[in-house]
C-alpha positions as CSV (number, residue, x, y, z in Angstrom):
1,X,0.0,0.0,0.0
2,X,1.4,3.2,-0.8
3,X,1.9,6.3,1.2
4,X,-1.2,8.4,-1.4
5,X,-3.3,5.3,-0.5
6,X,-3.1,5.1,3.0
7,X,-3.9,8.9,3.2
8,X,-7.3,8.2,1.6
9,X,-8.3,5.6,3.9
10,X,-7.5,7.8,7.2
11,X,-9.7,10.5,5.5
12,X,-12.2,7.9,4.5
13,X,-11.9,6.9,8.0
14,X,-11.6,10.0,9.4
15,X,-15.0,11.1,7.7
16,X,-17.0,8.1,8.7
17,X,-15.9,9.0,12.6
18,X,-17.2,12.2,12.5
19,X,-20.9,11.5,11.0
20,X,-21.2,8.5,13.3
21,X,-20.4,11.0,16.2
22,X,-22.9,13.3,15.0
23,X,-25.2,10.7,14.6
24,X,-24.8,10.0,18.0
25,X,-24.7,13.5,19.3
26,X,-28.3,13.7,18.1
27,X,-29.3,10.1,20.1
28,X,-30.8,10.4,23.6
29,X,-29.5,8.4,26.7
30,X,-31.7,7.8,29.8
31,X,-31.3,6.5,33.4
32,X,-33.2,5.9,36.6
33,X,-31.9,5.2,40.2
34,X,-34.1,4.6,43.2
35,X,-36.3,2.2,41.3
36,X,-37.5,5.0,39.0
37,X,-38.1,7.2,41.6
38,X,-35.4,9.7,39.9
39,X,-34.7,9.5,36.0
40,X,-31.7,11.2,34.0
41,X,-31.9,11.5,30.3
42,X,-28.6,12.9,28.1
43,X,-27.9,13.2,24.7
44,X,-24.9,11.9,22.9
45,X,-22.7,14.7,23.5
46,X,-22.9,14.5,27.2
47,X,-25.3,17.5,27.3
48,X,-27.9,16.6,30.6
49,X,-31.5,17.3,28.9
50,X,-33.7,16.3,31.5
51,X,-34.1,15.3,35.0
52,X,-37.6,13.6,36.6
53,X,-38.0,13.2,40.0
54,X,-41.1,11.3,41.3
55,X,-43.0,13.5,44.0
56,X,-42.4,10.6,46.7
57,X,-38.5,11.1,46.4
58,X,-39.0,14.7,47.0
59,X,-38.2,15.0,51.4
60,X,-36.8,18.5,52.7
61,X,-35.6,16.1,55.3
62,X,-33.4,14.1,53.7
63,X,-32.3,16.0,50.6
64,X,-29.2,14.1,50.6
65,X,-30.6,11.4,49.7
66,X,-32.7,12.8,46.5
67,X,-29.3,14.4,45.6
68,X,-27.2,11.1,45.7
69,X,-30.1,9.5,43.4
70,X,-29.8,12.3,41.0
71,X,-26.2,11.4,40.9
72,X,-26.4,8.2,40.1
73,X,-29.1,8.8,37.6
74,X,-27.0,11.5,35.6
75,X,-23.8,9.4,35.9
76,X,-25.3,6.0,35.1
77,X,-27.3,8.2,31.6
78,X,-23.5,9.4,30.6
79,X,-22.2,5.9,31.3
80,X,-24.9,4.7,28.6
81,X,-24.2,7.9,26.3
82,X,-19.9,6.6,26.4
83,X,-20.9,2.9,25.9
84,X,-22.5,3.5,23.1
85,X,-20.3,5.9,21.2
86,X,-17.3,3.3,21.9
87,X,-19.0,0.8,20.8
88,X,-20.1,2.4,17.6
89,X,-16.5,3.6,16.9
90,X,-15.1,0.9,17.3
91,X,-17.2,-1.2,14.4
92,X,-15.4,1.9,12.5
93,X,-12.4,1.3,13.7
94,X,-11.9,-2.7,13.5
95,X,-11.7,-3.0,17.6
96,X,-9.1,-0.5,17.5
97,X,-8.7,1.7,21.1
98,X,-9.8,5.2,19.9
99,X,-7.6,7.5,22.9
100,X,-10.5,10.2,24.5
101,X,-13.3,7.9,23.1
């Protein structure tokens, strides 16, 4: 393979990264903790869209708690959002570690 060659395939590949991460960035992510009780929804570029919180959860005396399920909730939606954009790059990528991703 020569040097002009290879060039074109990075680009190619280059290219085909970038739509399937906008593709993504457009994709929603969502999570609940405290069996539903609080739910967490993102979109693909880590952006927090929403947050629901049940009217039960809701206790001005124990607000720590309600804040440690929105935690969870916003961090498990993001886990979801990083899954998925690895494991779409990858299938780009042949398996191959993409640094950042």
């Amino acid at each position: 393979m020569d040097m002009r060659q290879l060039m074109k395939q990075a680009q190619k590949m280059q290219k085909e990264v970038a739509s399937k991460q906008e593709e993504l960035a457009l994709k929603t992510f969502e999570a609940s903790s405290g069996g539903g009780m609080v739910t967490a929804k993102v979109n693909g570029k880590n952006e927090l869209l929403a947050v629901q919180l049940d009217p039960e959860v809701v206790n001005k005396d124990d607000v720590e708690m309600l804040q440690d399920l929105i935690i969870a909730a916003v961090n498990e939606a993001h886990h979801r959002a990083q899954e998925e954009m690895q494991k779409s790059l990858q299938g780009l990528m042949g398996g191959m570690q993409i640094p950042g991703m």
